[in-house]
N, C-alpha and C positions, 0 to 999 in steps of 0.2 A: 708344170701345173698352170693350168689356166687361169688369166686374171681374173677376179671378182669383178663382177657386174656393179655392187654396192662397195665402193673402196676407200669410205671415212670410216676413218679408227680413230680411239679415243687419243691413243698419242699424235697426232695429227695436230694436235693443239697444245703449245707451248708455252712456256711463258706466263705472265699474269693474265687476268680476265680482272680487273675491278668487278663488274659488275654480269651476272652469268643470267639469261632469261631461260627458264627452264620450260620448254613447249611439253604436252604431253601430248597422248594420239588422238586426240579428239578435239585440238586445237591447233590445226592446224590452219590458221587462217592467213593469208599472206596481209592482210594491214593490221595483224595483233599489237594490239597495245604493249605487250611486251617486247618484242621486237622493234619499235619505234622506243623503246626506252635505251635501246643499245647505241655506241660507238663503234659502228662497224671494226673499226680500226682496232679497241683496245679489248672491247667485249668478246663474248662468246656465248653463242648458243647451246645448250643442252638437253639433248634427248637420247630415251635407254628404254630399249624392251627387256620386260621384268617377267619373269614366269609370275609373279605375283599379282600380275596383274591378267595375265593369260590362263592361268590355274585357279581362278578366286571358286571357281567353280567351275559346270562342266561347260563347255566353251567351245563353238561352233570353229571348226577348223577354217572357215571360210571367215567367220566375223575375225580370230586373230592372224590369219594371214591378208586381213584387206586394212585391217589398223597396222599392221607391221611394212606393209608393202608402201602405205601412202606416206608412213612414216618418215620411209628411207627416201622416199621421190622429192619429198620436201624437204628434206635436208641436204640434199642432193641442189635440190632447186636455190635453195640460200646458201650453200657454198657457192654457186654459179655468181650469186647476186653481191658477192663479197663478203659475207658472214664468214666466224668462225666458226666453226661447228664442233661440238663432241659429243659423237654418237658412241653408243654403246649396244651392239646387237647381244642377240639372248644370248648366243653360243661362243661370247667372249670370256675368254676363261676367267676374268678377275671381278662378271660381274656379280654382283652382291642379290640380284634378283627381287630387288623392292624401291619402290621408288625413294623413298627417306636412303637407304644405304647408296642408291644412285646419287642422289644430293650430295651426301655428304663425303665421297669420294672425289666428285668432282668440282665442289666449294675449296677443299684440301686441296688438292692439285690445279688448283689455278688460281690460288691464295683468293676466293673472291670477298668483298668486302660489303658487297648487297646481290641479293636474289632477287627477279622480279617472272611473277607468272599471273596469268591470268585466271581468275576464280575459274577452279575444276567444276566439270559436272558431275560431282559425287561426294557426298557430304564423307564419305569416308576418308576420299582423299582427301577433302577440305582439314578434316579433322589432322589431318598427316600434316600438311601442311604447315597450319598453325606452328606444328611442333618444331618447326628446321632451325628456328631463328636460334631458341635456346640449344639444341641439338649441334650445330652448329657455330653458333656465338657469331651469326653474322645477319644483315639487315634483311629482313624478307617482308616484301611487297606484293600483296593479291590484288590484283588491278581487276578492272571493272571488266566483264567480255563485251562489247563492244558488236559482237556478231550481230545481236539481237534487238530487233527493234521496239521493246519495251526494256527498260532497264528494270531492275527488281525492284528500286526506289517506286519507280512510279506504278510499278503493279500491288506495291503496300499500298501504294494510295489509293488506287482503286477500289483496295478491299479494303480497306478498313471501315469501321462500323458497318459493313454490309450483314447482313445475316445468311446469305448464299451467294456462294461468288460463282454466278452463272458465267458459263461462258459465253453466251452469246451476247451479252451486254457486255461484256470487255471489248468483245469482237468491234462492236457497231464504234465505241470511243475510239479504239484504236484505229479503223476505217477513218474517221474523223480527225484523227490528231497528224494523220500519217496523208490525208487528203487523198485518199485511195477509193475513186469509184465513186465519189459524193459533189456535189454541185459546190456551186459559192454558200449557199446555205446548209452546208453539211446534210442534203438529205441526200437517201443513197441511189445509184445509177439504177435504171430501171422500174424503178418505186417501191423497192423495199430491199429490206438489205441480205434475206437469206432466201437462196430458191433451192433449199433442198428437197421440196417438196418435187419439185420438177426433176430431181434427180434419183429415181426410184425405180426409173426403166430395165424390163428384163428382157432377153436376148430373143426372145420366141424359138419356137420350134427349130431354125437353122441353128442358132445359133450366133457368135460374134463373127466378124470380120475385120478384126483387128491387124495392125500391120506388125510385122517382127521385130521385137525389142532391139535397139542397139544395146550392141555387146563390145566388152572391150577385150582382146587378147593379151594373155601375160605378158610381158616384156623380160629380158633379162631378169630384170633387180626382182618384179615381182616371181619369175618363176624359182630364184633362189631364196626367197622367201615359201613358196610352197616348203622346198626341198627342204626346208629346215624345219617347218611347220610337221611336216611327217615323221619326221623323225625327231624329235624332241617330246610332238604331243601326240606319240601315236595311237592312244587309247583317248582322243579327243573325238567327240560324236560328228556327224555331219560330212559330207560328199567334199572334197577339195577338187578333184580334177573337173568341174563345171565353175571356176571359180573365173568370174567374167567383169567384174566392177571397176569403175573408176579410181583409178587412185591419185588423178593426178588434179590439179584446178584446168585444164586444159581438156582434159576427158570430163569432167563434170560439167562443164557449161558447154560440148557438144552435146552431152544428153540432154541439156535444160533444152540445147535451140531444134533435138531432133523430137522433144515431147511438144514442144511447143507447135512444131509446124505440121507434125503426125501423129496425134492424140487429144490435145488438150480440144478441141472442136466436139469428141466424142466424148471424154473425159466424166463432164458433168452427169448426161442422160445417164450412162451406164455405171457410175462409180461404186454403185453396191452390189449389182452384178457377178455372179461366179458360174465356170464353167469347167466341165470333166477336161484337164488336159491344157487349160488355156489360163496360163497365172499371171501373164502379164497384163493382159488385156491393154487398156488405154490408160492406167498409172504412168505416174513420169518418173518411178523408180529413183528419184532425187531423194530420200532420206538418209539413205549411207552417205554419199556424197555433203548434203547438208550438218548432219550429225559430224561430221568428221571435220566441217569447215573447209571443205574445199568449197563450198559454194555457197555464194551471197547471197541470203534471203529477200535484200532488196533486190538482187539482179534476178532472181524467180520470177516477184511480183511487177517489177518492169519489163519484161518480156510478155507476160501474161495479158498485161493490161496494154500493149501495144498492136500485140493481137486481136484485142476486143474493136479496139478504135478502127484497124484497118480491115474491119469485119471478116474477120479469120477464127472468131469463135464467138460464140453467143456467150450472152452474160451467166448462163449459168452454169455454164463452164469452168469460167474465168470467176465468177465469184466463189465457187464452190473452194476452187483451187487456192484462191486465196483464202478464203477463209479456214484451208489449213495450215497456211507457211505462218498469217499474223495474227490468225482466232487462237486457233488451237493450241500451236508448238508452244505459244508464248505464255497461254493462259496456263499449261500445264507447266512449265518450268516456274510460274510465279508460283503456284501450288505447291510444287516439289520443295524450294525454298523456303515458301513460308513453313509448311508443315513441318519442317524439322526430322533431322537424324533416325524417329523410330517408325518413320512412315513405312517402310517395307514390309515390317512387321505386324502391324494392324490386320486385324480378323474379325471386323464389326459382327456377321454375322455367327461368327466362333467355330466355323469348319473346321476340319481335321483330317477329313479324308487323305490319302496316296496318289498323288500325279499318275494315273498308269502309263506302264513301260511303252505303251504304243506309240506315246509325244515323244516318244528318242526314237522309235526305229518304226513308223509307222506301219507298224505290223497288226490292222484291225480291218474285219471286215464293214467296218461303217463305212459306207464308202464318201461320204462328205470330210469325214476325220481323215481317210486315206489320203485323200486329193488336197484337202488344204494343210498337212501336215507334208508329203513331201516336194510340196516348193521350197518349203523351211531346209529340209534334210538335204536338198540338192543345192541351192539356194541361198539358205540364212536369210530367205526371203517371203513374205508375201502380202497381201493389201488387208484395209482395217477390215472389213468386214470380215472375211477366214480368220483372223486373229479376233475380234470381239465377238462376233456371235455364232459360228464354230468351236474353234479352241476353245477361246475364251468362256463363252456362253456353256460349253459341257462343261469343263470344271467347275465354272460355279453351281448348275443345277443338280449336277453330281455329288456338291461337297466337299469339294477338295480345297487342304487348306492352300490358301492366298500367297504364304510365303512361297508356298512350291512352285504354283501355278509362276510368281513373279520369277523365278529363278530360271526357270525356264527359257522364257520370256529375255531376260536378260541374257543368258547363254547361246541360245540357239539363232539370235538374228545377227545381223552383221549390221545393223543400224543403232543397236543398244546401247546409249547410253545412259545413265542412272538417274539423272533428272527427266528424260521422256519416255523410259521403260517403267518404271516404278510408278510413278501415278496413273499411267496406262492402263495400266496390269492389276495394282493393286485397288487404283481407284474406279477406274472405268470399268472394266471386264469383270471383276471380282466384288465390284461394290462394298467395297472391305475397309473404305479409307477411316470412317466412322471414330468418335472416341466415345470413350462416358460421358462426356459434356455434350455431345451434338451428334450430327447424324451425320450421315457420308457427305463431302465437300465434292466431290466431281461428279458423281454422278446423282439425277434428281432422281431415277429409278433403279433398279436392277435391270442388266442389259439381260433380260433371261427372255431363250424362247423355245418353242417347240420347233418340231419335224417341219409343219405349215410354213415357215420363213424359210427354212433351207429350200424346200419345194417352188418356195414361189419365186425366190431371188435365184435358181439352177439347176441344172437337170440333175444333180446331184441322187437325187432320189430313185430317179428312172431307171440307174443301173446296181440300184441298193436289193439287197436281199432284203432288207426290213422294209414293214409295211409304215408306211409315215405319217397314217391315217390311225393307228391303233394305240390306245395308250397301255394297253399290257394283253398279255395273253398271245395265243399263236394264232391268225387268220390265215386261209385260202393266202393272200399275198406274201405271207411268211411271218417271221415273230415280230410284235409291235418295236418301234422304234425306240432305243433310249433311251434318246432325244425328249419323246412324247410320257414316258416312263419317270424320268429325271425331272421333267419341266414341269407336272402337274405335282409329285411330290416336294421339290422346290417349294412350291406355291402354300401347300397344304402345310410344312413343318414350320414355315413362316407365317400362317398367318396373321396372327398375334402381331409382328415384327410391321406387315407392308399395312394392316387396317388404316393407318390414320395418313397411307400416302394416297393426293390423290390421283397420283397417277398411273396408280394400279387400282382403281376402285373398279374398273369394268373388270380385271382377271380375278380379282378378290370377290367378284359375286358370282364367279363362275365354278370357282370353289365352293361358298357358299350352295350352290346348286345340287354340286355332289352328295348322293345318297350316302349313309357312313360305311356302308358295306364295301361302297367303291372306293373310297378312301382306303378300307384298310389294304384293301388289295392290290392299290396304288404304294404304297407305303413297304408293303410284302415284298411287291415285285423291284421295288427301287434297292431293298436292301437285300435279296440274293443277287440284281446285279449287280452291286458293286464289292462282293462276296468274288464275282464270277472274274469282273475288271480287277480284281486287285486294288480295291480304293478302300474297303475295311471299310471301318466303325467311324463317322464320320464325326459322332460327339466326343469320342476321346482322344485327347492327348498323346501325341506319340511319344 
């Protein structure tokens, strides 16, 4: 029998551990704070893939074979570095398949007398956590993550007393506090601090010219992680033989230096940009790798910003880019935190509807749903805008409840983890974050559009049967989009809801405009199609 490729076993480790830091898959950062808490010598590492954590729902074969695979490489990598290690793979017969039953097998067997991890990104897990100390009757320590260049301390402070915790005023302090792009007098490079406005460019009639993604080939360890991925979760959704990701810190920061020196120059003009067949376009496909911690968000924005100085990209480029690794990621992980454990579940607007079956097996003829859904399915991949105002954007105008919509969401990428998919999903896309007390915290609008933005941002339309110009009924170009069907009903079931925002005051008199005759037959048409999608009764409860 051939030797394994991945050859730490949990008996591999002997003896006492005083003190056991427990990594999970999503922390894997090689200067973790908890790893700096060890004695190489006396300690021990601990990491276990859990069907519990692989099964929480349905679960893109490619997002858990790229957590399993980077798993084993970094444990792999800190045996090399002199750690102890005790790894536990799924298809170990003794293991317990939950992360608390992992703890507590491996606190027992290596008598440890303190636990130290680093704050999970998942309030669920967090919640797990909390539990080990009494569970086990031994010291447990949730240390600060360290990854992130805002700590959660200083993102309450920001918010507090705020009345909206805008993100773009996060952005501009943390620009500031972090000396990123700003003069001696903290004003910003270029004379202002956002050019998204400059970043809005469409591909015209040829089309993109983008260079071929680097891609990584499986190696040993990870294609016995396929092999076990298949056969364990064989009824798991999602394409694995296209399964091409970094899993290691050494494959990560070759993608940071091949996005930086062949994309990032184009990156800005076209970032919201889609096209039939082209999913990579000029992304730097760095969020799996960042999500997982193989890679340093200071070492992103230092490269980024090195390139601007030796004019190898323009500023809007390079700020746009930044201003997702320290605007964005950051502002939403403070959100995730602050809002608390029931944020997944929030339904401000009270939808109900059915995710239809076609976001698992993109089997529809919309052909914008086709194309940006299987990047996903091939993938576990693809950029914000086919995820907010595609996907994203039909379910909400659809009605479909949030929860589903986020679970998806969560399942289906390979970048998912529950502090940046959850407010994502539930906040941005779904505009669902809302309580009784206040109104939605992430986003200032509904991200809702019609046919008209698919069209203008790719040709997506030009090889659709549906006409993208029609809000109901059949034309000469074929039956109306929808898109255009779902977006003006959207508008109309809500109006009462968006009257007093003013940032729909110009779609809310466009409503207004509508004769009531077209309304209802707006209204008709929205609800035999989603009769037709399988998405039901959108006002009840399942």
């Amino acid at each position: 029998m051939a030797k394994a490729a991945f050859d730490l076993q949990p008996s591999d480790i002997r003896g006492k551990a005083p003190t056991i830091a427990v990594v999970l898959g999503d922390q894997l950062d090689a200067n973790s704070p908890a790893l700096n808490a060890l004695d190489r010598d006396r300690d021990a590492v601990v990491m276990m893939e859990v069907d519990e954590e692989a099964t929480l729902g349905p679960s893109h074969r490619q997002r858990t074979a790229v957590f399993f695979s980077a798993m084993r490489h970094f444990a792999l990598d800190l045996r090399d570095k002199g750690y102890r290690v005790r790894y536990t793979t799924a298809d170990n017969r003794s293991n317990t398949h939950s992360l608390t039953g992992e703890v507590e097998r491996a606190a027992k067997a290596l008598h440890a007398e303190r636990i130290v991890l680093v704050q999970p990104g998942d309030w669920r897990v967090m919640k797990a956590a909390e539990q080990w100390e009494q569970l086990t009757g031994t010291e447990v320590d949730i240390l600060e993550d360290t990854h992130f260049t805002c700590s959660l301390e200083d993102f309450n402070d920001w918010a507090q007393g705020r009345k909206e915790l805008t993100m773009e005023y996060f952005y501009r302090e943390r620009r500031r506090a972090l000396g990123i792009l700003v003069d001696d007098d903290g004003k910003p490079e270029g004379e202002q601090w956002n050019f998204d406005k400059e970043n809005r460019e469409t591909f015209g009639k040829d089309g993109p010219n983008a260079p071929p993604p680097m891609r990584f080939r499986p190696d040993d360890v990870t294609q016995e992680v396929v092999d076990l991925v298949k056969s364990r979760y064989p009824d798991a959704p999602g394409n694995l033989d296209t399964l091409d990701w970094p899993v290691t810190h050494a494959e990560a920061r070759r993608l940071l230096h091949d996005f930086v020196d062949n994309r990032l120059r184009d990156f800005g003009p076209y970032e919201d940009a889609m096209w039939t067949g082209q999913y990579w376009l000029f992304h730097s496909h760095l969020s799996v790798a960042l999500n997982l911690k193989l890679l340093d968000p200071r070492d992103c924005i230092e490269a980024a910003v090195k390139a601007y100085e030796k004019n190898r990209a323009a500023i809007n480029s390079v700020e746009g880019f930044i201003r997702q690794i320290i605007g964005w990621r950051e502002y939403i992980r403070g959100v995730y935190w602050r809002e608390g454990p029931g944020y997944r579940d929030r339904n401000h607007l009270d939808q109900h509807g059915d995710l239809p079956d076609f976001y698992w097996t993109g089997d529809t003829d919309m052909r914008c749903l086709k194309e940006c859904i299987k990047p996903v399915l091939d993938h576990a991949w693809n950029h914000h805008i086919p995820r907010l105002m595609v996907t994203g954007n039909f379910a909400l105008i659809a009605g479909v409840e949030p929860r589903q919509v986020g679970d998806w969401y969560f399942g289906m990428y390979a970048d998912a983890v529950d502090w940046v998919t959850t407010p994502n999903t539930i906040g941005m896309a779904m505009y669902a974050d809302g309580t009784e007390k206040r109104g939605p915290v992430v986003a200032t609008k509904p991200y809702a559009g019609s046919a008209n933005y698919i069209n203008k941002m790719s040709n997506f339309c030009k090889h659709c049967r549906y006409d993208h110009k029609a809000r109901t009924g059949e034309r000469d170009k074929g039956p109306a989009c929808p898109f255009n069907t779902f977006y003006w009903d959207f508008l109309i079931r809500n109006e009462d809801q968006f009257k007093g925002n003013n940032r729909m005051a110009m779609m809310m008199k466009n409503v207004a405009r509508l004769e009531k005759e077209e309304k209802i037959s707006i209204r008709v048409s929205a609800t035999s199609l989603r009769k037709k999608l399988g998405i039901g009764d959108i006002d009840t409860k399942n």
